[in-house]
C-alpha positions in Angstrom: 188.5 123.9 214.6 191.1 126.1 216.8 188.5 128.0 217.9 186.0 125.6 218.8 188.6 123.4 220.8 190.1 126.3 222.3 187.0 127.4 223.9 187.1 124.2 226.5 191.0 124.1 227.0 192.4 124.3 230.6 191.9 127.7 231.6 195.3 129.1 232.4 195.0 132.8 232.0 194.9 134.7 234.7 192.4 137.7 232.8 189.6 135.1 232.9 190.2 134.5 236.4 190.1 137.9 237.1 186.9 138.2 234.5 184.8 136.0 236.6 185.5 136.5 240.4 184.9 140.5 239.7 181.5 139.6 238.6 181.4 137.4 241.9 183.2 140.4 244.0 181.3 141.0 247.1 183.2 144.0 248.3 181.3 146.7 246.2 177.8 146.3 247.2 177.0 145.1 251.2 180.4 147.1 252.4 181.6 150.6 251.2 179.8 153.3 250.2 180.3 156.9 251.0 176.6 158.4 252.2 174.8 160.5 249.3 171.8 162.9 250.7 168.4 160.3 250.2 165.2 161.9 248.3 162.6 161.6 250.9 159.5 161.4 247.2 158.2 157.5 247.2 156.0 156.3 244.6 155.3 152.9 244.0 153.2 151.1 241.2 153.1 147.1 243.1 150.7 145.9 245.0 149.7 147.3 248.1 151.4 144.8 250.1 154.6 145.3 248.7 154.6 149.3 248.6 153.7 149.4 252.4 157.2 148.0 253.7 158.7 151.6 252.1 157.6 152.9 255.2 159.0 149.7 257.3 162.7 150.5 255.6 164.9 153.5 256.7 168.5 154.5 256.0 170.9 154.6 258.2 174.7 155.5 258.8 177.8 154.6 260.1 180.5 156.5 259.8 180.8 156.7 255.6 178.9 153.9 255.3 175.1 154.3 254.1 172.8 151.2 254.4 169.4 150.4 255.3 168.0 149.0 258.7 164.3 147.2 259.4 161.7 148.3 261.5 160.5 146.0 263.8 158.5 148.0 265.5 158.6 149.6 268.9 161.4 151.7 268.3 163.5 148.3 267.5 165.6 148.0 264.2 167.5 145.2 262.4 170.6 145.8 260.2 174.0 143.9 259.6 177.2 143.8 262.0 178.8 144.2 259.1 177.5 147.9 258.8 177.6 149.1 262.6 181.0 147.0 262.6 182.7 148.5 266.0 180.3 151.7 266.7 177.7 151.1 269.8 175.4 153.9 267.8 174.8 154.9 264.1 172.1 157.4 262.8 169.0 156.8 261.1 166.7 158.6 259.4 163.1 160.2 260.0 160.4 160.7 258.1 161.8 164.7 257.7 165.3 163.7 256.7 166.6 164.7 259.5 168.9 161.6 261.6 168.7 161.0 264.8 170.4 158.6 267.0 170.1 154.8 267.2 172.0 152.3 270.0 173.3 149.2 268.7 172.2 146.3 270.6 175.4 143.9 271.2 175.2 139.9 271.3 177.7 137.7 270.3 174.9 135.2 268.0 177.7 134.7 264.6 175.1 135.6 262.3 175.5 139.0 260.1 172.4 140.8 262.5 172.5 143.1 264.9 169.4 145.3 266.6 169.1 148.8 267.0 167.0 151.0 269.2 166.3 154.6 269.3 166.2 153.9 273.5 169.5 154.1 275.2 168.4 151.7 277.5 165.6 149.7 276.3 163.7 146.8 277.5 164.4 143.6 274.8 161.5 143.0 272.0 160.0 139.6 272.3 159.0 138.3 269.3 159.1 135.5 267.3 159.7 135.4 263.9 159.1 132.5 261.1 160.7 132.6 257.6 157.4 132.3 255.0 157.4 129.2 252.9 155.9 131.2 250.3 159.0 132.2 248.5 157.5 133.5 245.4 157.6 136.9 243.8 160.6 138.0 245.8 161.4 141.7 246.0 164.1 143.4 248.0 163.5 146.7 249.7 166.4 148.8 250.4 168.3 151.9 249.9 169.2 152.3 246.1 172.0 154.7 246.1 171.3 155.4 242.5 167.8 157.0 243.8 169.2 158.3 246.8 166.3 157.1 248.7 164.4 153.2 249.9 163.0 151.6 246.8 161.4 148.2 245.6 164.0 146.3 243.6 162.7 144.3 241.0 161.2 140.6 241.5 163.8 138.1 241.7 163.7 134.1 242.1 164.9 131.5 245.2 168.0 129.7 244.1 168.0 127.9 247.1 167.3 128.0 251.0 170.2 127.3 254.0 169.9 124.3 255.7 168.6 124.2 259.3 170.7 125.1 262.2 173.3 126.9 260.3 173.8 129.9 261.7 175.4 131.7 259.2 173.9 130.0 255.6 171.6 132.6 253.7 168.4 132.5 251.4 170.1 133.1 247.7 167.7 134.6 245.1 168.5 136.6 241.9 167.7 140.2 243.3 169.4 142.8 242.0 172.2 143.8 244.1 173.2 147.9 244.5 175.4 149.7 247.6 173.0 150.4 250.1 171.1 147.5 250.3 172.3 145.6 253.1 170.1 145.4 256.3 167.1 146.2 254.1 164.1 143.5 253.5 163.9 140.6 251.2 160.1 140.1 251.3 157.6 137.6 249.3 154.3 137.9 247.1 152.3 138.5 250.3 154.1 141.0 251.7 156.0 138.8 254.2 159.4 139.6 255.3 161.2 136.6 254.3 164.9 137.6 255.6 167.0 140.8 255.6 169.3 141.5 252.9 173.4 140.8 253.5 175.4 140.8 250.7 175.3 140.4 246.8 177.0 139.9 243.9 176.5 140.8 240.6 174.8 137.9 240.1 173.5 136.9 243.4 171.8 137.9 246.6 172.1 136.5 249.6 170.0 137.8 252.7 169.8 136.2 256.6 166.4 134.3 256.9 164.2 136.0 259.2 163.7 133.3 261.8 167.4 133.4 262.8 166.4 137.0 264.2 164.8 135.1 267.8 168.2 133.8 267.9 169.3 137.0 268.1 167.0 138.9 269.9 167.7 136.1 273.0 171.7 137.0 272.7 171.2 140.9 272.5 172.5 143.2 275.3 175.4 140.5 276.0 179.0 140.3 275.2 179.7 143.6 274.6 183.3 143.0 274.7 183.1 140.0 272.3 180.9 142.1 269.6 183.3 145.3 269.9 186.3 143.0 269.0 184.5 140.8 266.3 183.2 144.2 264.8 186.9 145.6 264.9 187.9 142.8 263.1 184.8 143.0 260.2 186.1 146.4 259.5 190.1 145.9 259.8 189.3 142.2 257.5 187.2 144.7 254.9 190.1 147.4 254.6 192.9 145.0 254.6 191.7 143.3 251.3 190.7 146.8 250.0 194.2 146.8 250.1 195.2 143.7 249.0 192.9 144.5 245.9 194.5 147.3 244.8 197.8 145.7 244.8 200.2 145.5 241.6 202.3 142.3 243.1 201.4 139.7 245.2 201.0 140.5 249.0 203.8 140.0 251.4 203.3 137.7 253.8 203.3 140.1 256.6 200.1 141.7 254.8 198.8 137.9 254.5 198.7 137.1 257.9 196.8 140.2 258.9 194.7 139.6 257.1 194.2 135.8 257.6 194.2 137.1 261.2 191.6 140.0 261.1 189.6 138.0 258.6 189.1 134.7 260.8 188.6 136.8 264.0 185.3 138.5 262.2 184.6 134.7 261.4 181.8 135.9 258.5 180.9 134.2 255.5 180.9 136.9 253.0 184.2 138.1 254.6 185.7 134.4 253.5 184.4 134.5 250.0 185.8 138.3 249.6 189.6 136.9 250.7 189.1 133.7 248.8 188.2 136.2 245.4 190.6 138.7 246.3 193.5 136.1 247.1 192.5 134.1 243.8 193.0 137.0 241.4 197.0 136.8 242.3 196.9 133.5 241.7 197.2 132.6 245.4 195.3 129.1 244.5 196.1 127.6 248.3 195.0 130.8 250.1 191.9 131.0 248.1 190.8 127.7 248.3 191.1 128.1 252.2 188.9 131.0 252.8 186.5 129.8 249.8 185.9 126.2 251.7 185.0 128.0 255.2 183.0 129.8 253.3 181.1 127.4 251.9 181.3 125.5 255.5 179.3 128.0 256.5 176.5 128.1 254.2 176.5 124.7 251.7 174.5 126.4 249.3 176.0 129.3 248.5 176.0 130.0 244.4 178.9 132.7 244.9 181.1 130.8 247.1 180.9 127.6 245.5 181.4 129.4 242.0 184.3 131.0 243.2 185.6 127.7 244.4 184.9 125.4 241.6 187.1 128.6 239.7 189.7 128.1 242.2 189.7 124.7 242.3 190.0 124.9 238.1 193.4 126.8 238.3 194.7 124.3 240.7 193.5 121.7 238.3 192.3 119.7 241.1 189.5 118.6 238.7 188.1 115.4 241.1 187.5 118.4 243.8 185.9 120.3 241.4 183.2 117.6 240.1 182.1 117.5 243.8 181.1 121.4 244.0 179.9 121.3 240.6 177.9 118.2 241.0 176.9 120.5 244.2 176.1 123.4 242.3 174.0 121.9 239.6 171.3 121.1 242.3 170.2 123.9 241.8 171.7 126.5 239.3 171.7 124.4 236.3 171.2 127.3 233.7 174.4 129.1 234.5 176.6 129.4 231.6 179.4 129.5 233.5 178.4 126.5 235.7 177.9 124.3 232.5 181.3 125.5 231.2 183.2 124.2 234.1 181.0 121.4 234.3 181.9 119.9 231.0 185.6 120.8 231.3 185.6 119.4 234.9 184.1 116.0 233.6 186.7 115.6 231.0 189.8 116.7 232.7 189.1 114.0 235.6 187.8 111.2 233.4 185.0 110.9 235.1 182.4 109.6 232.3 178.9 109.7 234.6 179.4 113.0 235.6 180.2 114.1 231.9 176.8 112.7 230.6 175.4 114.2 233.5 176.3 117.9 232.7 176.2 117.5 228.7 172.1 116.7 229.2 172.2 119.7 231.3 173.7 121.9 228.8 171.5 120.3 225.8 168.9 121.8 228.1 169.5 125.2 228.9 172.0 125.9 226.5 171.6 124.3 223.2 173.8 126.3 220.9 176.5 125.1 222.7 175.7 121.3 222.9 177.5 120.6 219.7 180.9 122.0 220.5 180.8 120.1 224.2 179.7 116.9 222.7 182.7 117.0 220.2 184.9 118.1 223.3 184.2 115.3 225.5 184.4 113.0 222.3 188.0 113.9 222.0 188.4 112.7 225.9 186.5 109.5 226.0 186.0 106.6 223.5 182.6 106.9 223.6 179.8 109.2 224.7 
């Protein structure tokens, strides 16, 4: 009986804390990564469609940063500010190996895109670009550091899409995430480029839908000044909780308001949910919360940040608050243990009965072996279930 009814106790221990936001850690994979030499050998067994954008990918490199950058054709390129950060030109790679080097393309649009050119002074690209509605059969392709070289990741499914006119929401799928693969493509079954990859978890992807890149491509070649200082701040936010991560203690509060400074200057959602993880593993509940809910301001649909916040949230047992971005969640990840967990405990810690049922025919679902002990947890919490 302990063991059953200690399994949905409060959570109070600060190793499972820890234990779930480092599987939701974004730092590893869309920000550092020292640059390996790439293996210039492709082969690939998918359809034809898919293996063609291996030539539409290329590395490229910023300082000791290694990521991957989109062709778009006429010398143009799309990667992430969060790779070129504060440089005006990065290299990328040719066919040979060899890099050469490409101008970044300022504008001041707050999404996680930037252009590239390998013309100092080029003329704009006009284009227009629609995100597919086909979002089946999702594959990323990207620089896999593991390979050295661009790769197909393996399929992956839509989680769910951003709503319109956010600038900053992203298409969340379960493609595998590895350094390198930020600013590389997130395509469909029919070979369409669906949005470019920007950030992942161990658990998630999350990638800028394409159509967001007109938005772009009309702000480019402006606010230099503007896009030097947000870029600053992107890479003085990303070091700062580097920092912060490796602490022993709690930071000081000089060290918390630089970063609070730095990190809502760059004014990026994956930058929030890294200092709302980061913050949340010294038990900094209040500080977590913060950077977690402008995340999730940013983009409402967001499986990492409003994971990370319904964790949060648990710890401050602010269990009402909770419900809501559970209730939230379970829209549309439904089959996550971890969601269900909360979910249950959630329920019962706030009394509230409707949600309770809601989540224990959920978990009867997609996790049966655990219906039994849940059932006899709520039981114990309400007269009747």
């Amino acid at each position: 009986m302990e063991k059953r009814t200690s399994f949905y106790t409060h959570l109070n221990q600060r190793n499972f804390f820890l234990k779930h936001y480092k599987k939701l850690l974004t730092i590893v994979t869309p920000f550092v990564i020292s640059f390996l030499s790439p293996t210039l050998v492709n082969s690939c067994s998918k359809d034809l469609v898919i293996c063609n954008w291996i030539d539409k990918v290329f590395i490229v490199r910023a300082g000791d940063l290694t990521a991957s950058a989109i062709s778009l054709g006429n010398d143009f390129y799309v990667t992430n500010k969060h790779v070129v950060e504060d440089n005006l030109s990065i290299q990328i790679m040719k066919s040979d190996g060899s890099f050469v080097a490409a101008y970044v393309l300022p504008n001041g649009h707050e999404s996680d895109l930037v252009l590239l050119s390998l013309n100092e002074s080029p003329e704009i690209l006009i284009k227009n670009f629609t995100t597919p509605s086909n979002m089946d059969d999702l594959h990323s392709v990207a620089y896999g550091v593991g390979r050295g070289k661009v790769r197909i990741f393996p399929r992956g499914d839509l989680i769910s899409f951003p709503p319109e006119n956010m600038k900053q929401a992203r298409i969340h799928s379960t493609i595998r995430n590895l350094p390198g693969i930020s600013g590389g493509a997130l395509i469909n079954s029919s070979g369409d480029l669906v949005g470019v990859l920007a950030a992942g978890s161990g658990l998630y992807n999350e990638s800028v839908p394409v159509h967001i890149l007109n938005e772009v491509i009309a702000e480019s070649l402006v606010s230099e000044k503007k896009f030097l200082d947000r870029g600053k701040a992107f890479k003085l936010c990303t070091q700062l909780l580097l920092d912060v991560d490796k602490l022993d203690q709690q930071p000081s509060a000089v060290l918390l308001s630089k970063v609070k400074y730095n990190c809502d200057k760059a004014n990026n959602k994956t930058l929030f949910d890294m200092a709302g993880q980061v913050f949340g593993t010294f038990g900094l509940l209040a500080h977590s919360i913060t950077f977690l809910e402008k995340s999730v301001k940013l983009d409402p649909n967001s499986p990492t940040s409003l994971l990370s916040l319904a964790i949060a949230l648990q710890f401050q047992r602010s269990y009402e608050r909770q419900v809501k971005v559970l209730d939230h969640l379970l829209t549309f990840l439904q089959d996550d243990p971890l969601v269900l967990r909360m979910s249950i405990q959630a329920a019962a810690f706030s009394k509230n009965k409707s949600f309770a049922k809601k989540s224990l025919k959920l978990l009867q679902k997609n996790n049966p072996n655990a219906y039994p002990q849940a059932f006899e947890f709520l039981e114990n919490h309400f007269e009747s279930m």
